[in-house]
C-alpha positions as CSV (number, residue, x, y, z in Angstrom):
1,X,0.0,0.0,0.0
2,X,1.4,3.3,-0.9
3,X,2.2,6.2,1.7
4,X,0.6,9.6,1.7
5,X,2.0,12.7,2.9
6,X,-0.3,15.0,5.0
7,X,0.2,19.0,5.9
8,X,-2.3,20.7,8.3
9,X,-3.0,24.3,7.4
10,X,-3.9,25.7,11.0
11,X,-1.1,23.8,12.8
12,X,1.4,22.6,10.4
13,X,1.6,19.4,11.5
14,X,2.9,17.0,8.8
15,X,2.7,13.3,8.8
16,X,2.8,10.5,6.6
17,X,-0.5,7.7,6.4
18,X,-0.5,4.8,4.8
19,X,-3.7,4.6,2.4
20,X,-5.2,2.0,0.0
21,X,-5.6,3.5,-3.3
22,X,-9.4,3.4,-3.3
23,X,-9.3,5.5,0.2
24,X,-10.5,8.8,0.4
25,X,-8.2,11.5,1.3
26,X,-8.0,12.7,4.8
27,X,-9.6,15.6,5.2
28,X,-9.4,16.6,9.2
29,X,-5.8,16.7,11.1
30,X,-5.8,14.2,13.9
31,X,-4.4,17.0,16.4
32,X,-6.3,19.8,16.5
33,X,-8.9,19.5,13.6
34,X,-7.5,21.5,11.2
35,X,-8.2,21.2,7.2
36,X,-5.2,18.8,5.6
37,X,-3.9,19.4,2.4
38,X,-2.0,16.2,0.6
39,X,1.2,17.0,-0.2
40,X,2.7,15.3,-3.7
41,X,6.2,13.8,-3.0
42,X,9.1,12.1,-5.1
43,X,8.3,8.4,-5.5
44,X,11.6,6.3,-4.0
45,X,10.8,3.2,-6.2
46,X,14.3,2.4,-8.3
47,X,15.2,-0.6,-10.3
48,X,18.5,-1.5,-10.1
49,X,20.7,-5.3,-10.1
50,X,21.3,-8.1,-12.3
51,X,17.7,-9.0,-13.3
52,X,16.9,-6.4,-15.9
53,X,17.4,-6.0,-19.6
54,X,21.1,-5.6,-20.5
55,X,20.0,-2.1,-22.6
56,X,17.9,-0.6,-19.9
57,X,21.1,0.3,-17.5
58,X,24.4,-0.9,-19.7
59,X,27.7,0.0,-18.7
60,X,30.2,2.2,-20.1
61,X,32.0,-1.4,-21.5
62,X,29.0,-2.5,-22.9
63,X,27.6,0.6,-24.1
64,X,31.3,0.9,-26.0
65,X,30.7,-3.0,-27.2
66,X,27.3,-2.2,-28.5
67,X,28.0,0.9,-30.5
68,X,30.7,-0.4,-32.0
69,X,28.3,-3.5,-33.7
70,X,25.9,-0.8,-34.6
71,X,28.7,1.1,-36.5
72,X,30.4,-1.9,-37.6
73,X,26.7,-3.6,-39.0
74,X,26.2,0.1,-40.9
75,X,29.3,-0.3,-42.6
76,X,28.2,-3.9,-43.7
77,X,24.9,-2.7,-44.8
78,X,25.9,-0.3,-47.1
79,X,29.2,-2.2,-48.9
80,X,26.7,-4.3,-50.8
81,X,24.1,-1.6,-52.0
82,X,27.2,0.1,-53.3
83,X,27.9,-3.3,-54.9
84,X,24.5,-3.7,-57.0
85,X,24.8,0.0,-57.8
86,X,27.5,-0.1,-59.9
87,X,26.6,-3.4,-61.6
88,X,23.5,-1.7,-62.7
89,X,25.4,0.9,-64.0
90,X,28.0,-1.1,-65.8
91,X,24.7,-2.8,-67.4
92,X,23.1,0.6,-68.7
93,X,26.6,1.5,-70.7
């Protein structure tokens, strides 16, 4: 269940609550009665370790490693183009 952050306006009393998502909002401060306001905060939810997809978080080795098959496979890609090119050509004279 996620946590909620909570400000009261008369006494500025802030606290966290843990809610269900299908809660309503609190609307009275537990200490003196006062209108809350919910306060928006940073989530703290990170994905890190050995478990994920090698291009969602690749090192600077394998970052090197994998732009150098992209340039090496563009390289590859356009030597034969080149090649059916010019034997078109050499057809047309």
């Amino acid at each position: 269940m996620p946590i909620y952050e909570y400000k009261c306006e008369k006494c500025h009393e802030h606290f966290e609550e843990i809610q269900k998502f299908s809660d309503d909002p609190l609307k009275k401060c537990r200490s003196c009665g006062g209108k809350l306001k919910k306060l928006i905060t940073n989530s703290s939810f990170v994905l890190k370790g050995s478990g994920w997809y090698v291009t969602d978080y690749p090192s600077a080795d394998r970052k090197k490693a994998s732009d150098k098959k992209k340039s090496s496979a563009t390289v590859k890609d356009d030597k034969p183009e080149k090649k059916a090119d010019d034997k078109k050509e050499a057809v047309k004279t």
